[in-house]
ROPAVO-153373 format. One line per 10 residues: for each residue x negated, y negated, z negated of C-alpha. Coordinates in pm, 1 decimal, always signed. Layout:
X Y Z | ... .
***
This chain:
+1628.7 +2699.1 +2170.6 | +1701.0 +2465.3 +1891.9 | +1740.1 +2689.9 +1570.5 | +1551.4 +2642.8 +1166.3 | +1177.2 +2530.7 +1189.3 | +1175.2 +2377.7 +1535.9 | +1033.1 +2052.5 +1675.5 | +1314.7 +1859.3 +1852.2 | +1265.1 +1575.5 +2120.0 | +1573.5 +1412.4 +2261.9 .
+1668.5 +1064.3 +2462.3 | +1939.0 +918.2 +2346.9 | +2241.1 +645.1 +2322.6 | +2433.2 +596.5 +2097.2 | +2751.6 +376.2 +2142.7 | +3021.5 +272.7 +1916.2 | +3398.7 +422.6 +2009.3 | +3458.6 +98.8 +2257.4 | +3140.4 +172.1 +2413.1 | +2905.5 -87.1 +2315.8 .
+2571.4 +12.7 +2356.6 | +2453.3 +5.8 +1955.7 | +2082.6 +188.3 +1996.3 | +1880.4 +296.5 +2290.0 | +1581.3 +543.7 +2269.6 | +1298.7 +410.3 +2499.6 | +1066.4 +706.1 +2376.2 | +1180.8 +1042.8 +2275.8 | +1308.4 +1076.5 +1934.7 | +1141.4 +1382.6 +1746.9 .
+1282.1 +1559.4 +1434.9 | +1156.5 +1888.1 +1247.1 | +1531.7 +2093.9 +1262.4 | +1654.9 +2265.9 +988.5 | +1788.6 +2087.9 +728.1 | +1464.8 +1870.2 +623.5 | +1719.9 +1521.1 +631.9 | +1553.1 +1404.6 +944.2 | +1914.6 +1354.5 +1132.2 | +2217.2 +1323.9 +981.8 .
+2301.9 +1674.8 +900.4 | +2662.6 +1655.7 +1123.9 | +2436.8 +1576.0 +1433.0 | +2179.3 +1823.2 +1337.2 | +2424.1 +2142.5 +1340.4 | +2545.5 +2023.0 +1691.3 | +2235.3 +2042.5 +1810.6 | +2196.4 +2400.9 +1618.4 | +2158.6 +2645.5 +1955.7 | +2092.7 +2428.6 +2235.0 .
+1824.8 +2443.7 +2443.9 | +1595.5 +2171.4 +2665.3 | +1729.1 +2018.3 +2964.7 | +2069.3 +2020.6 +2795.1 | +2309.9 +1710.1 +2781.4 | +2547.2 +1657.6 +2534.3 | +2770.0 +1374.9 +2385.3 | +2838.7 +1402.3 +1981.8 | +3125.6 +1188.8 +1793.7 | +2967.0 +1127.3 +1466.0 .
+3237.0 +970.7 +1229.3 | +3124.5 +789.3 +922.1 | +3116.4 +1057.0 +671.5 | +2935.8 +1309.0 +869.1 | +2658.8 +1043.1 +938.0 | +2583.8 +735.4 +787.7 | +2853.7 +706.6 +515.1 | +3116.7 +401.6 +475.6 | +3012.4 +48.7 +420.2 | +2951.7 -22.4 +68.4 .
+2993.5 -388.8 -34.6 | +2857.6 -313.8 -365.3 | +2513.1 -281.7 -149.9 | +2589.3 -670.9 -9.4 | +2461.3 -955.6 -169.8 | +2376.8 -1359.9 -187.1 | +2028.2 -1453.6 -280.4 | +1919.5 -1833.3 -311.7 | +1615.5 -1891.4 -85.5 | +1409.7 -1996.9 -326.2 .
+1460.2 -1635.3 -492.2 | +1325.0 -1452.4 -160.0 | +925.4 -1460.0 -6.0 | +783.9 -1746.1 +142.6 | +787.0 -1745.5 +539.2 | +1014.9 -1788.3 +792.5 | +1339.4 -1613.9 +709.2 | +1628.0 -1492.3 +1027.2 | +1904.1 -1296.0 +1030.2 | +1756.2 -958.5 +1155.6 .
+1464.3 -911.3 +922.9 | +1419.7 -660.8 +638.5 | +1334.8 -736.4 +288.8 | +1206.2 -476.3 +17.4 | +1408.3 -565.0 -262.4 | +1532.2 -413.2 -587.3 | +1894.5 -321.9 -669.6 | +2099.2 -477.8 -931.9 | +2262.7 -153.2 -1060.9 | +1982.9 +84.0 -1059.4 .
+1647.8 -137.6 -1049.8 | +1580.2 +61.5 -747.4 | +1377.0 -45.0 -415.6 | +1584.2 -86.9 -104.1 | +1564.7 -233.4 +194.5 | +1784.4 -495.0 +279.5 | +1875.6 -660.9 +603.0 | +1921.1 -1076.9 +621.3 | +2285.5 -1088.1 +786.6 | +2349.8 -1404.3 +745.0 .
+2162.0 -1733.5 +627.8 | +2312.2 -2075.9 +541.9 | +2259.0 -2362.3 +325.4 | +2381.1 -2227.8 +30.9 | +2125.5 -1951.1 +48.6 | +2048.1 -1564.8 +186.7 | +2335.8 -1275.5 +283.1 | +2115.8 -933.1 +236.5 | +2286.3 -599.2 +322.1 | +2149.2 -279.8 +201.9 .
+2438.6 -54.9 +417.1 | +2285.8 +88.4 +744.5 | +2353.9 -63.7 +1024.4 | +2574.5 +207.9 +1169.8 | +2786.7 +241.6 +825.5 | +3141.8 +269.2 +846.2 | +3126.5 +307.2 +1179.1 | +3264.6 +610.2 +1451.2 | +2916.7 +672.5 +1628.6 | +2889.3 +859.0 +2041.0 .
+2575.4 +1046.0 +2068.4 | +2469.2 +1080.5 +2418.0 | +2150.0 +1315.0 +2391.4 | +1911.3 +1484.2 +2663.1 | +1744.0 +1764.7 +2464.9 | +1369.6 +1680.7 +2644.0 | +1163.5 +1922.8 +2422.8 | +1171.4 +2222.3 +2162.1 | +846.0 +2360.9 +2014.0 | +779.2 +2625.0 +1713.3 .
+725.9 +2402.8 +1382.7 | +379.3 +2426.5 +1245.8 | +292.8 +2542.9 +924.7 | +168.6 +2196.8 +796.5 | +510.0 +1997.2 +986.6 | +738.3 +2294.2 +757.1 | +533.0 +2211.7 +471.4 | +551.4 +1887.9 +448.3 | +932.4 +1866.1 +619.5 | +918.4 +1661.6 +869.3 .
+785.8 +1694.0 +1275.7 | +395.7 +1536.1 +1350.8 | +274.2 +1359.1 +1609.3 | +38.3 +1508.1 +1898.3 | -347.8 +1582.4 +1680.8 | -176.6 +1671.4 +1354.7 | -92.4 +1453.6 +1048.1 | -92.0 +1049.8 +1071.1 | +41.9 +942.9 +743.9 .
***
């Protein structure tokens, strides 16, 4: 049973409100439960209790997952400001913010002649999220995953 300290496994979709298909697992995701910040904490206390083998579908809206858009986190970058190399809408750029000085990663949404669009909102901000989940595995935590707050893969620690 999913409860504090537990290693979680799950398949999932997850489609926006209209039902476009927005992200597809293709392996397992895994999470150390229990308020560690691994999952947005809405989808982690609906997952509080269940066990494997379980199915269930989880509206997420924007303020119990990944916040509203922020278009103080959007900006327009001449290319000539960015790295060298081949630049498409898609990629992610480690950049600093203008407010704080602070490293973020920022997505190119849009590229034209005038220069770079780079968007530091996740992808699924602002939006109403479906969760459709199959619970595939639920293991005791180890010492070292509680420790250091977060789930490791099979052997031990990789990072």
């Amino acid at each position: 049973m999913i409860k504090k300290n537990t290693v979680v496994s799950f398949k999932f979709k997850v489609t926006d409100t209209t039902g476009k298909l927005l992200e597809e697992s293709i392996q397992p995701a895994v999470y150390l439960h229990g308020g560690y910040g691994n999952v947005p904490k809405y989808l982690e206390e609906q997952l509080e209790g269940h066990n494997v083998g379980e199915h269930l579908k989880v509206r997420v809206e924007p303020h119990q997952g990944f916040g509203e858009r922020d278009e103080t986190l959007v900006r327009h970058e001449r290319r000539d400001t960015l790295p060298a190399g081949q630049l498409h809408v898609g990629m992610q750029i480690e950049a600093q913010r203008e407010d704080t000085n602070d490293s973020m990663t920022f997505t190119v949404t849009e590229i034209d002649e005038l220069g770079v669009t780079l968007d530091a909102n996740h992808p699924f901000a602002g939006k109403t999220l479906i969760f459709d989940i199959e619970i595939t595995d639920v293991r005791a935590a180890r010492a070292e995953e509680t420790t250091h707050g977060h789930a490791h893969g099979p052997g031990g620690h990789h990072h």
